[in-house]
C-alpha positions as CSV (number, residue, x, y, z in Angstrom):
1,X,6.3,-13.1,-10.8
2,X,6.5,-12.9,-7.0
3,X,9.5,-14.0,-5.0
4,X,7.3,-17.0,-3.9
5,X,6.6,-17.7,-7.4
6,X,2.9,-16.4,-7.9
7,X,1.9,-15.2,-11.2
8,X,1.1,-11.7,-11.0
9,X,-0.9,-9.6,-13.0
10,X,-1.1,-5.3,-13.1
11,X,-0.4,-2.4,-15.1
12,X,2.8,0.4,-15.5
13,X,1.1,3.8,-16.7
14,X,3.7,6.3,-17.8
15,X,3.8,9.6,-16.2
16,X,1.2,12.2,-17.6
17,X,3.1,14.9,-15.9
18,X,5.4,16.7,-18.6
19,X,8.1,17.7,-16.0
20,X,8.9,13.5,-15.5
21,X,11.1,11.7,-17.1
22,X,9.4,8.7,-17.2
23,X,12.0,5.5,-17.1
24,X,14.6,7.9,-15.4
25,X,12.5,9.9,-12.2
26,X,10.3,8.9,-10.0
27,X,8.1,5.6,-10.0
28,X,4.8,4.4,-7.4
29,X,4.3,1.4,-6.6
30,X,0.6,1.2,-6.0
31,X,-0.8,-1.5,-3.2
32,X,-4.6,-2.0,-3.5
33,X,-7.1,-2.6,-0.6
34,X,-9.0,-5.9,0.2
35,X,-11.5,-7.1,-2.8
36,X,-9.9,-4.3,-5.0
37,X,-7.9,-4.7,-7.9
38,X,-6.0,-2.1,-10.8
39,X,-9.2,-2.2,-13.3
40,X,-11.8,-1.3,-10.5
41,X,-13.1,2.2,-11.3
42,X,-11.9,4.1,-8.2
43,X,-8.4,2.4,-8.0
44,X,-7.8,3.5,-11.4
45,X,-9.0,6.7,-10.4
46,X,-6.4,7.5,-8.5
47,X,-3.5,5.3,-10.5
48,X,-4.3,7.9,-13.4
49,X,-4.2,10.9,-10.8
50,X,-0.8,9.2,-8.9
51,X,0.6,9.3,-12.9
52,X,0.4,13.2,-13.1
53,X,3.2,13.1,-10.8
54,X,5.3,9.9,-12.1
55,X,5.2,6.4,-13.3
56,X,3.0,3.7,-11.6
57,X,3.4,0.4,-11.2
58,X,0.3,-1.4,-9.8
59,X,-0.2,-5.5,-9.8
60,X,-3.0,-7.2,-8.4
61,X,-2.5,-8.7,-5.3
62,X,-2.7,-12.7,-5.4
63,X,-5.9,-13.9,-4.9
64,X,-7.3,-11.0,-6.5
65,X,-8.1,-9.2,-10.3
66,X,-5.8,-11.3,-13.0
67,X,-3.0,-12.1,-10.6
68,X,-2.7,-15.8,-9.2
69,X,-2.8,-17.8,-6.1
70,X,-4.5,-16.6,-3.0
71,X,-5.2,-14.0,-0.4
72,X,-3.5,-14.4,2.7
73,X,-4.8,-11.1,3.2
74,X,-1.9,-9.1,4.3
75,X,0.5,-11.8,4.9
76,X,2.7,-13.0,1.8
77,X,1.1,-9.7,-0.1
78,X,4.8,-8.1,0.7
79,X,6.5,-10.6,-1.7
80,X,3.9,-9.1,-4.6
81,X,4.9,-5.4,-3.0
82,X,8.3,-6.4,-3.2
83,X,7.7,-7.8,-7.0
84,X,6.4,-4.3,-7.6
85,X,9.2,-2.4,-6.3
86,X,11.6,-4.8,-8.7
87,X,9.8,-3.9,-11.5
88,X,9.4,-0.6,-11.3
89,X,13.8,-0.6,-10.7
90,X,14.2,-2.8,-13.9
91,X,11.9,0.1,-16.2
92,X,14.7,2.5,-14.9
93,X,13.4,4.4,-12.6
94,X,15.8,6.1,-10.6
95,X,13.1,6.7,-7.3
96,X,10.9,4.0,-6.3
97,X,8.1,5.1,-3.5
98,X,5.7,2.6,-2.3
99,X,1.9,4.2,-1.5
100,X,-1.1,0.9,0.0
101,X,-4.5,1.7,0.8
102,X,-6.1,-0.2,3.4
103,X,-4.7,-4.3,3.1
104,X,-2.0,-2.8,0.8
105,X,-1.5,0.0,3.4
106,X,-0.4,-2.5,5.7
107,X,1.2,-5.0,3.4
108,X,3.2,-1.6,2.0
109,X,4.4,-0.8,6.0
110,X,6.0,-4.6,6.7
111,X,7.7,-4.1,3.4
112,X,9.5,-1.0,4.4
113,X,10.0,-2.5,7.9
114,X,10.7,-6.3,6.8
115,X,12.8,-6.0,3.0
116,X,16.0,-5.7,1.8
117,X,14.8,-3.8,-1.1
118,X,13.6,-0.7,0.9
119,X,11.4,1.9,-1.3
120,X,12.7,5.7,-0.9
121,X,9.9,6.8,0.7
122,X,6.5,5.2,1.6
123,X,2.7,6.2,2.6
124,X,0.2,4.0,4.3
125,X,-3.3,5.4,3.9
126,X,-6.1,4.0,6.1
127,X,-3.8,1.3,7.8
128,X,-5.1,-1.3,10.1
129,X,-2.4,-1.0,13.1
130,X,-3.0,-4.9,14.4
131,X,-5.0,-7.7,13.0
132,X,-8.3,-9.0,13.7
133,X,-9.9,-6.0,14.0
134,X,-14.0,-6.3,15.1
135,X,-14.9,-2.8,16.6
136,X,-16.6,-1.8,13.2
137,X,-19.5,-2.9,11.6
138,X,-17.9,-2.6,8.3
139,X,-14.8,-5.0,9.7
140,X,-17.3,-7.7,11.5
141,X,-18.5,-8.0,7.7
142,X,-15.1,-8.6,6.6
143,X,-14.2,-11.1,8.9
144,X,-17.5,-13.2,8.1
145,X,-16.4,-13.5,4.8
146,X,-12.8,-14.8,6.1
147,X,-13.6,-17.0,8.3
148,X,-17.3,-18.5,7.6
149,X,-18.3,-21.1,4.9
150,X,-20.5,-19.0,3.2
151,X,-18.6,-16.1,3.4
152,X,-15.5,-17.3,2.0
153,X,-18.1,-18.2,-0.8
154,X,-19.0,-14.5,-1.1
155,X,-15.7,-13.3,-1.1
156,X,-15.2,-15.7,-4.1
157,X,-17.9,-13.7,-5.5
158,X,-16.5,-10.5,-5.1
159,X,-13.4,-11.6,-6.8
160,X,-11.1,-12.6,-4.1
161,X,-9.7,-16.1,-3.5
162,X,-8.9,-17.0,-0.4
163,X,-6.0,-19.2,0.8
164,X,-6.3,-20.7,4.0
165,X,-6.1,-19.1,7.2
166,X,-2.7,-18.5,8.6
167,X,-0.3,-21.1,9.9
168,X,2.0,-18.0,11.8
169,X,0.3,-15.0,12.3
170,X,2.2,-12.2,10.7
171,X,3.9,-9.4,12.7
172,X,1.4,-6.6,12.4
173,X,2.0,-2.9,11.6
174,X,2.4,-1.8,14.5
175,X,4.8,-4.5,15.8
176,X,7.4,-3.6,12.8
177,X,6.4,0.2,11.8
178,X,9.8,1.1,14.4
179,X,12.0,-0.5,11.7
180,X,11.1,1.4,8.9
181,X,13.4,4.4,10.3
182,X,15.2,6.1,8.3
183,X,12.9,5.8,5.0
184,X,10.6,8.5,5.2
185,X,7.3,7.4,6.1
186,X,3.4,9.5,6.0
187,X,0.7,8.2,7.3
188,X,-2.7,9.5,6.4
189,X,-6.2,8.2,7.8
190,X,-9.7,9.8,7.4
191,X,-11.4,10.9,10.3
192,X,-14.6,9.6,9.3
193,X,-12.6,6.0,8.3
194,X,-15.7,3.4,8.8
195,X,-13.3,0.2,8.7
196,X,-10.8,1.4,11.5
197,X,-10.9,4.8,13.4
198,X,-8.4,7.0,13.6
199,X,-7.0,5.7,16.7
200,X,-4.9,3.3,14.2
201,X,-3.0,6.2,12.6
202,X,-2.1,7.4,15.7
203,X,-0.9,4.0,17.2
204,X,1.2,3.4,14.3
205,X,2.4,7.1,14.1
206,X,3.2,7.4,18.1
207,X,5.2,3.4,17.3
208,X,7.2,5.0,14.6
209,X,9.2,6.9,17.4
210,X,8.7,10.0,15.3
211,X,10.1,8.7,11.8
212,X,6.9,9.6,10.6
213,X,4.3,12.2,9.6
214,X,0.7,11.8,10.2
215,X,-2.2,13.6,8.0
216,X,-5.7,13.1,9.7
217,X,-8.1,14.2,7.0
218,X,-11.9,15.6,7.9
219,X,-14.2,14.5,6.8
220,X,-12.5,11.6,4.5
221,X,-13.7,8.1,4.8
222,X,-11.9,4.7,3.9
223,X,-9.1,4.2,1.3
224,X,-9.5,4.4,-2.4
225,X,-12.6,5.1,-3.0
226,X,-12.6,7.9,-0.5
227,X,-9.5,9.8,-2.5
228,X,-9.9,13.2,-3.4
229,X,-7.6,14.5,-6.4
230,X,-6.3,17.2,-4.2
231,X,-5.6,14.5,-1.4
232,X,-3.4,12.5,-4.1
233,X,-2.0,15.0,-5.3
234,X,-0.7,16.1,-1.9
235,X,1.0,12.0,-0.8
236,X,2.4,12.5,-4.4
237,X,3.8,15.7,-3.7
238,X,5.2,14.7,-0.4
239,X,6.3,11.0,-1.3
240,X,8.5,13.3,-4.4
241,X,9.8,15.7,-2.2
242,X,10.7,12.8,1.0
243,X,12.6,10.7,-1.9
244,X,14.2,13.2,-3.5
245,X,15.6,14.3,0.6
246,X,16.3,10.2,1.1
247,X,18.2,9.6,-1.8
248,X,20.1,13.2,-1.5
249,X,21.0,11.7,2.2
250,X,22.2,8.1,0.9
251,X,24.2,10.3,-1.7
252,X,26.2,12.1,1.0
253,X,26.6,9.0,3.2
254,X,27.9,7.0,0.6
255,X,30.6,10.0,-0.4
């Protein structure tokens, strides 16, 4: 259950890895893009691949998969995050990083920025850095189906239910991505990203003030379904070894 009351709905997979303690290491909290949810074939994908190197907790957004309510699409989104995060503490894990893909990129860098409950480390991959983003002909399709009649008709087709559009607009990404500092934070964007260019990792990474790291992969297209084994394998890897660094500098501060 969100903070706002929305049934949610997801999955916990138990680390694969045999080097993990499962309810005692390292947990991610998985945020899915737009339309997506944890049963779709390439999300679980890389859920299964994220579990080599931890526990994952993953929950459907609201609006989409088995979860309730609707999509504000990016907006509320960080109360389900934040659900995830809670979780993902009360199964007893002792690190708790937070990785989105695309909407859940940007939904997983307010909640670093915006929540009490901070993760210990976080990755964005294939962020929007603002909203309402046209210069693609992959994100004028999106924004027919938020904001025609017959395409919020569509989008109920593709499994997403739509709330209504937003009374106050959100503070984007790149207006909060500052207050993030000191979590450790990686972005990582695909050159050949077909929803938002490159030029959105680099907004976001240059507004971090240099908190954060920023992987611009060749050749790699947009979010989930453009994940590589080896590219999971390497935010895991990193997201371990940043958390590990976080909570060995929260140790000495709080001696």
């Amino acid at each position: 259950m969100s903070h706002d009351s929305v049934l949610l709905r997801g999955v916990h997979v138990r680390s694969r890895g045999v080097a993990v303690r499962t309810h005692e290491d390292l947990a991610f909290v998985v945020g899915h893009g737009f339309t997506n949810h944890v049963r779709k074939p390439w999300v679980a994908r890389v859920l299964e691949r994220f579990a080599r190197h931890g526990g994952v907790v993953a929950l459907d957004f609201r609006g989409h998969g088995r979860s309730g309510g609707r999509s504000t699409v990016g907006g509320d989104e960080v109360h389900d995050l934040a659900a995830g995060v809670s979780l993902a503490r009360d199964l007893g894990y002792r690190r708790v990083v937070t990785v989105g893909f695309s909407m859940g990129a940007s939904i997983a860098l307010r909640h670093a920025a915006l929540h009490e409950d901070r993760p210990d480390a976080v990755a964005a991959v294939s962020s929007p850095s603002r909203w309402w983003v046209r210069e693609t002909a992959a994100m004028r399709r999106v924004h027919w189906l938020l904001e025609q009649p017959h395409g919020r008709l569509a989008a109920r087709a593709l499994g997403v239910r739509l709330g209504p559009p937003w009374a106050t607009v959100p503070e984007s990404p790149l207006e909060v991505v500052h207050r993030i500092a000191p979590t450790p934070l990686l972005i990582v964007h695909g050159e050949d990203d077909h929803y938002f260019g490159p030029a959105h990792a680099t907004a976001l990474h240059r507004a971090a003030g240099g908190n954060a790291e920023l992987w611009l992969e060749p050749g790699t297209r947009h979010a989930e379904s453009a994940m590589t084994p080896a590219l999971v394998d390497r935010i895991a890897t990193w997201l371990s070894g940043a958390s590990q660094r976080s909570a060995s500098e929260q140790s000495r501060r709080g001696r």
